[in-house]
C-alpha positions in Angstrom: 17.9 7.1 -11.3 15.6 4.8 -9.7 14.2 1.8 -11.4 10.2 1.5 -12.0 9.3 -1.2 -9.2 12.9 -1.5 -7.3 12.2 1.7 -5.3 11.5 -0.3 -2.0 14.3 -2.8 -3.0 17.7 -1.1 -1.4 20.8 -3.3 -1.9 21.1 -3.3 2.0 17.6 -5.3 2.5 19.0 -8.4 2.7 21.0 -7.8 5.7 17.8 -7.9 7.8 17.2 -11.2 6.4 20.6 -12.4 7.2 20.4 -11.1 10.8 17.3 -12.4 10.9 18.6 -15.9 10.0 21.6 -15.4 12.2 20.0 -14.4 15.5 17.3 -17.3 14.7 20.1 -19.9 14.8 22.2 -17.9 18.1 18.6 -17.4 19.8 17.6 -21.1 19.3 20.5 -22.9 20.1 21.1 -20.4 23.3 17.6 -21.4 24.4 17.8 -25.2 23.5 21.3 -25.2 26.0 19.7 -23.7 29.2 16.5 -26.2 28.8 19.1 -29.1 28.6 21.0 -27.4 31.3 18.2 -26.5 33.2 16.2 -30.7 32.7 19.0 -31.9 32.9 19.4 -30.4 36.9 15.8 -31.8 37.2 16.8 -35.0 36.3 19.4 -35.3 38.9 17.5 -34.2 41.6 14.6 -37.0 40.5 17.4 -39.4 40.3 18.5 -38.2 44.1 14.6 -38.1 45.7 13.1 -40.8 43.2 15.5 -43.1 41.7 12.3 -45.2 39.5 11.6 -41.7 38.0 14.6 -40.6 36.3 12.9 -42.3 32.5 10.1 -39.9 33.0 12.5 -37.0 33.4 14.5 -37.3 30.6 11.5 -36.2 27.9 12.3 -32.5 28.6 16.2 -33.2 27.7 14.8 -34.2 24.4 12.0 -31.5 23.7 15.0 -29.0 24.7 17.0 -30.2 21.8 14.7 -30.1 19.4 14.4 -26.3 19.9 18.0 -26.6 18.3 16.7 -28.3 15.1 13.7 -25.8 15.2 16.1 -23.0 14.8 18.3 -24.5 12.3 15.1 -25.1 10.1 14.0 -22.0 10.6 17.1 -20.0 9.7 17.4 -22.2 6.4 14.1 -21.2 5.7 14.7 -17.7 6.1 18.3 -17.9 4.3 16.5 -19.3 1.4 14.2 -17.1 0.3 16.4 -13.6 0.1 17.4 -13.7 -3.6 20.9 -12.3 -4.9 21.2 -9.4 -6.7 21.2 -9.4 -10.5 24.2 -8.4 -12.3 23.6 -4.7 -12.5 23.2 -4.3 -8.9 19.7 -4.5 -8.4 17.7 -6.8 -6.0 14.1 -8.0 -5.7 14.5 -8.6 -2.1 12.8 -5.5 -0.5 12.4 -3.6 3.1 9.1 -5.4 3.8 10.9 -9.1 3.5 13.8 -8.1 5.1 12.2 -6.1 8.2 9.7 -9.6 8.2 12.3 -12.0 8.4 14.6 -10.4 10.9 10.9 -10.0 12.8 10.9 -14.1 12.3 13.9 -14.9 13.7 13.8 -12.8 16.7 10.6 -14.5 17.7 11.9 -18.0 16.6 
């Protein structure tokens, strides 16, 4: 027996949100670690070839991390808008939010 309006509501929705969320923080934090790696290499070869431009180099260190916070934002975001399930089982939280939000955190 399906209830009037929950139709698109299936009580496994909110695991696209969650994997959403998840592969938001693992995608972000993956991609903030090679840009520090990879300025981080650029800043030692400036610091080998031109020693008085190593300050100039280090702005991509920082921009990389802050595609760490981005993530973590982003993921909290996400986490806090899927709504539990009321007492009888039933959730508000329906395919369309869950299929966006895991689409949001794959392209974060």
């Amino acid at each position: 027996m399906a209830s009037a309006g929950y139709d698109n509501c299936p009580v496994w929705a909110p695991a696209f949100g969650y994997i959403g969320a998840a592969s938001c923080m693992i995608l972000a934090n993956f991609g903030s670690a090679w840009g520090t790696w990879q300025a981080g290499l650029g800043v030692c070869k400036m610091g080998i070839d031109y020693p008085k431009g190593v300050i100039k180099n280090i702005v991509p260190i920082v921009m990389a991390g802050v595609l760490g916070i981005y993530g973590l934002i982003v993921a909290v975001i996400l986490t806090q808008a899927i709504r539990e399930p009321a007492a009888d089982g039933t959730t508000r939280y329906s395919q369309y939010n869950g299929y966006a939000h895991m689409a949001a955190g794959l392209c974060c």
